[in-house]
BANU-972478 format. One line per 8 residues: number of its first residue (from 1); for each residue x negated, y, z of C-alpha. Coordinates in nm, 2 decimals. Layout:
<nodes>
NUM) X/Y/Z; ...
</nodes>
This chain:
<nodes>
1) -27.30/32.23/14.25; -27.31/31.95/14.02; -27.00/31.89/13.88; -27.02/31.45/13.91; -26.60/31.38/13.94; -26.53/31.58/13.60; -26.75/31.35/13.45; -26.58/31.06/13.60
9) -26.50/30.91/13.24; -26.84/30.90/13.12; -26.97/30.70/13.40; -26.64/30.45/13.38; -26.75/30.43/13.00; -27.10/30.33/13.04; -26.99/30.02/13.31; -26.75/29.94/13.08
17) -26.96/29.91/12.78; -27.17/29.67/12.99; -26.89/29.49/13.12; -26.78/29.42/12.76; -27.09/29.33/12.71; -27.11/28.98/12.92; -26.77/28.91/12.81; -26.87/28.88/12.45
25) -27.16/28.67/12.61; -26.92/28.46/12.75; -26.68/28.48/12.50; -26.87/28.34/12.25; -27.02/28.07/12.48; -26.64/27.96/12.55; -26.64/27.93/12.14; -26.92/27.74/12.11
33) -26.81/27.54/12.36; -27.11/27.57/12.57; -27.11/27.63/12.97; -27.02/27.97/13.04; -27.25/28.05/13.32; -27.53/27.87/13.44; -27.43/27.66/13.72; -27.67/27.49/13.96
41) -27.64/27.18/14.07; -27.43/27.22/14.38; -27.14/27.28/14.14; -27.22/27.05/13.93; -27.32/26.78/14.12; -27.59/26.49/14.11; -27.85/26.32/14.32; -27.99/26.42/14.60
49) -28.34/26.28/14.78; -28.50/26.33/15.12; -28.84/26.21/15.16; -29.14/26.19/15.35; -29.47/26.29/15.20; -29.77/26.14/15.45; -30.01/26.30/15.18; -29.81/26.64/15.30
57) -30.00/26.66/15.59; -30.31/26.61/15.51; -30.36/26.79/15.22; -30.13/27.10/15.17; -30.06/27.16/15.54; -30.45/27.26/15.61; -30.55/27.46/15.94; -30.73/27.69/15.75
65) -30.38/27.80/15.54; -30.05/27.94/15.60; -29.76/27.68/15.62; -29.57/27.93/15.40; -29.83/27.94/15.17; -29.88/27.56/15.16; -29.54/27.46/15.14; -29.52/27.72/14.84
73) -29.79/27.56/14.63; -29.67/27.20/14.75; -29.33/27.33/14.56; -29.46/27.47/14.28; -29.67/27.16/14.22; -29.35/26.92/14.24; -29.16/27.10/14.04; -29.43/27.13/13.80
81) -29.46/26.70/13.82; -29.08/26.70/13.79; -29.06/26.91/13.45; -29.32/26.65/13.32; -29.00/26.38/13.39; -28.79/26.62/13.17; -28.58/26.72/13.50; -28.59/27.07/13.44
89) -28.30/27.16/13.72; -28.37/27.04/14.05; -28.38/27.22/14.38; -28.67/27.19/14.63; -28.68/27.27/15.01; -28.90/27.17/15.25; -28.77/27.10/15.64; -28.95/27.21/15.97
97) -29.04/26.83/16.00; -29.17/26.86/15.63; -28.94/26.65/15.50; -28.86/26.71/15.14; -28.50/26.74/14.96; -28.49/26.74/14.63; -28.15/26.80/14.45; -28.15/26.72/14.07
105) -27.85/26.65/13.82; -27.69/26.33/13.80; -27.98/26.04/13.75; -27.93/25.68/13.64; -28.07/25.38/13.90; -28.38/25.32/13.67; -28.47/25.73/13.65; -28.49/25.74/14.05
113) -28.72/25.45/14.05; -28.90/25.62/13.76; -28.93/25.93/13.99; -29.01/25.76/14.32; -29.30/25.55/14.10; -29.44/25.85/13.99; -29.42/26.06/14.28; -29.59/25.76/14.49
121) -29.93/25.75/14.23; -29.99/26.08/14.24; -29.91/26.22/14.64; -29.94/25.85/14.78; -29.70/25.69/15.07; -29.38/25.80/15.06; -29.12/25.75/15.24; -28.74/25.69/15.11
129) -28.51/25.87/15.39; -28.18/25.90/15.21; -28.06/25.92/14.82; -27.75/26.06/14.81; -27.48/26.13/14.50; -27.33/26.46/14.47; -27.02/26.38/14.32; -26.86/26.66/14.08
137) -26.53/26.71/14.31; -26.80/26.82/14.58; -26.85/27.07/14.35; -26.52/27.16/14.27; -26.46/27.22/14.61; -26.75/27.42/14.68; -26.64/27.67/14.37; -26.31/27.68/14.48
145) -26.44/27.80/14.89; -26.67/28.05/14.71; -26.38/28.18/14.51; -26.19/28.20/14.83; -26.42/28.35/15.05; -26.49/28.66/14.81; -26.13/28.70/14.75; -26.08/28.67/15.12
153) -26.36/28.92/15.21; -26.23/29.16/14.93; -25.85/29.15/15.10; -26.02/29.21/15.44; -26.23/29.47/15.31; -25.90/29.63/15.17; -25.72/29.62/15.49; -25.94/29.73/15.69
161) -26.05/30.09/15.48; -25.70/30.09/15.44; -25.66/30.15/15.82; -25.97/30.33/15.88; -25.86/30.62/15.57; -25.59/30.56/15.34; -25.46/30.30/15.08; -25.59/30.46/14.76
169) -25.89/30.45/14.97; -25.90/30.12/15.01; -25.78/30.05/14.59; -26.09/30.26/14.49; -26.34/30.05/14.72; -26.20/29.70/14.56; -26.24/29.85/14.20; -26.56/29.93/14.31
177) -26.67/29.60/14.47; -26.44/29.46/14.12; -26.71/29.65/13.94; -27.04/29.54/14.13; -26.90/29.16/14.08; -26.87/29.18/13.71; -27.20/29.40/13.63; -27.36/29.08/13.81
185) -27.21/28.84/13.64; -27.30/29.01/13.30; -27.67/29.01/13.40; -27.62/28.67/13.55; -27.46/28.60/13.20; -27.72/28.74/13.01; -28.06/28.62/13.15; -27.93/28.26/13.21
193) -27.98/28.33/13.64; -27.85/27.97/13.79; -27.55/27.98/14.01; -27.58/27.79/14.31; -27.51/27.84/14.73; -27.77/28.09/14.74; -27.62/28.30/14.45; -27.30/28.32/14.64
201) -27.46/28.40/14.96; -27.68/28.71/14.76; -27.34/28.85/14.59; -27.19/28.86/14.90; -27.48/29.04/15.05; -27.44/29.25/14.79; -27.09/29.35/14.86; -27.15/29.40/15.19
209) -27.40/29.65/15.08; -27.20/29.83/14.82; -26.91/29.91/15.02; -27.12/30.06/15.36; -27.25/30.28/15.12; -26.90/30.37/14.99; -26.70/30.40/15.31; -27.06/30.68/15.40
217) -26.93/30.85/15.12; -26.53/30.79/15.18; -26.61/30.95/15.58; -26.77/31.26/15.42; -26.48/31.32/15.19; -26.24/31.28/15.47; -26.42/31.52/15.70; -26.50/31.79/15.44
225) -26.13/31.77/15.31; -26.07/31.86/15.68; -26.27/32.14/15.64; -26.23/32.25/15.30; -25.86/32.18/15.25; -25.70/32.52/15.21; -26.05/32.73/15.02; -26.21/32.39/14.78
233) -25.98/32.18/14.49; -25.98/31.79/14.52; -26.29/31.77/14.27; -26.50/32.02/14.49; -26.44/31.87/14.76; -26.53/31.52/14.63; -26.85/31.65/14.43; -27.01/31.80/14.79
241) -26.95/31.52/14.97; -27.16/31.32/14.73; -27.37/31.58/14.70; -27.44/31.62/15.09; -27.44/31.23/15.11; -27.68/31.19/14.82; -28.06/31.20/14.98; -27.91/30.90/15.22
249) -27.82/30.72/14.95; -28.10/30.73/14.76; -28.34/30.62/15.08; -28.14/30.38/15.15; -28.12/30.22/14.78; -28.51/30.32/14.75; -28.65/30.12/15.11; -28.38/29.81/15.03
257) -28.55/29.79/14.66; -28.90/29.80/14.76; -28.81/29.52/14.98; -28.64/29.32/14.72; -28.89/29.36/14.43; -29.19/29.29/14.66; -28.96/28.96/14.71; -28.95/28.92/14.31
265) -29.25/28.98/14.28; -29.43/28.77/14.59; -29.18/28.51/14.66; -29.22/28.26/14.44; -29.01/28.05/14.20; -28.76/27.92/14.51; -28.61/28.27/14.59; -28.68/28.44/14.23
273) -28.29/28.40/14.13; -28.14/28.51/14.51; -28.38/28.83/14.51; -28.28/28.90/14.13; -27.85/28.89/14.17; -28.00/29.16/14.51; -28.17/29.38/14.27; -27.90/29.37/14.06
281) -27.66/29.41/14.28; -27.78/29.68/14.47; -27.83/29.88/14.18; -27.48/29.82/14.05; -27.36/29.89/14.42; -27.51/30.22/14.43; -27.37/30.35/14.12; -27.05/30.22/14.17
289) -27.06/30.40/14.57; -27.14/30.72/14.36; -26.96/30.68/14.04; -26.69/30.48/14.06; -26.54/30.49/14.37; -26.55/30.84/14.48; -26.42/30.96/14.14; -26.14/30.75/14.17
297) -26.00/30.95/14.47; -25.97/31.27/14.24; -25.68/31.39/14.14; -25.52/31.63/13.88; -25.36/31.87/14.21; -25.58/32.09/14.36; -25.65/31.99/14.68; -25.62/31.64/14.86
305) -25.33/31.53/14.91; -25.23/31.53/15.33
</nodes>
């Protein structure tokens, strides 16, 4: 048997040393006095523009094309024409009326004429819906509901494993799901991924994902401690249930990936940043299923404690 729980301080070394790692990222950003992360602008707030294209229609929304497809290209191309303006943060989505929002940072009166002008030589008629401001206390308020929705899902989470098995149980899973948060946010950190709604929603995702896979693990080491209580030590006991748990978890990782990277690699500019905080999340939520959580139920005694 592979002995995985007596090496328990190796593998809390190695997500430390990348922990450590976006904090001196971050750390020396706060010195600098630079932002710390790379915040989109729904936190940040700014303007906001829903148009009509008529030149939508009849040229990117072709019979002989895919409305995915065309909508894709019609994106790329505006946000291509908006880098031109030196507005190199902006948001595009396009409605099933094929209306088009456009979310930028904060823009003076002159710049959204300056936009609108240039939009209207090269696409044609368009049509000025709405132009809204995003103030910055939208933004603080969206923050502070993210913030409180993870640490409401994490206390929930708690709770309920807590009921299910037992409260070091339920400890182990939130260092894990601890874990899985700030190994994201060090690769969020360190390749400059933009934190926005859809970041939020992916992290999320991503916890939901981590702690199925533990509380599979978590129900193996409860039955098999059952089993095993009076003939296996607490570190046997733990190592087989990963063990016997194992080829699930890696199908399951290996299916979800293949998903996620064909995303990366086939979905364009618009998702790139959701499907990457996925990849890296359910990598990091693997491990920590495997690595961190279950180790953390092991104990000096030898069997499980009743």
């Amino acid at each position: 048997m592979i002995k995985l729980v007596e090496k328990k301080y190796l593998w809390f070394l190695i997500s430390t040393l990348i922990i450590l790692i976006g904090i001196t990222i971050v750390s020396n950003r706060a010195l600098k006095s630079d932002p710390l992360f790379n915040l989109g602008i729904d936190f940040l707030g700014g303007n906001s523009y829903l148009l009509k294209f008529d030149h939508l229609q009849s040229e990117y929304l072709t019979a002989t094309q895919p409305k995915a497809d065309t909508n894709l290209k019609f994106i790329e191309s505006l946000r291509h024409d908006l880098n031109t303006l030196d507005i190199t943060k902006s948001t595009i989505q396009i409605t099933n009326s094929s209306e088009v929002i456009i979310k930028t940072l904060s823009l003076k009166h002159h710049q959204n004429q300056k936009i609108l002008t240039f939009l209207r030589k090269k696409y044609g008629p368009i049509e000025v819906l709405e132009i809204d401001f995003i103030g910055p206390s939208i933004g603080v308020e969206l923050k502070e509901k993210s913030l409180a929705i993870i640490l409401f899902v994490s206390l929930a989470l708690l709770a309920y494993i807590s009921l299910r098995f037992k409260l070091k149980y339920g400890f182990a899973a939130i260092i894990a799901l601890a874990h899985d948060t700030l190994i994201t946010l060090t690769f969020t950190a360190l390749f400059n991924i933009e934190i926005n709604t859809a970041y939020v929603a992916a992290l999320l995702t991503v916890l939901g994902y981590s702690i199925n896979d533990t509380i599979v693990i978590f129900d193996r080491i409860r039955e098999n401690d059952t089993l095993y209580k009076e003939s296996k030590t607490t570190n046997d006991i733990i190592n087989l249930s990963i063990m016997q748990t194992m080829r699930r978890t890696i199908n399951t990782s290996l299916t979800t990936l293949a998903v996620v990277i064909s995303l990366l690699i086939f979905g364009g500019i618009t998702i790139k940043s959701f499907t990457l905080v996925l990849l890296i999340g359910i990598l990091a939520g693997t491990y920590s299923s495997v690595f961190i959580a279950s180790p953390l139920l092991s104990k000096p005694n030898p069997v499980i404690e009743k």
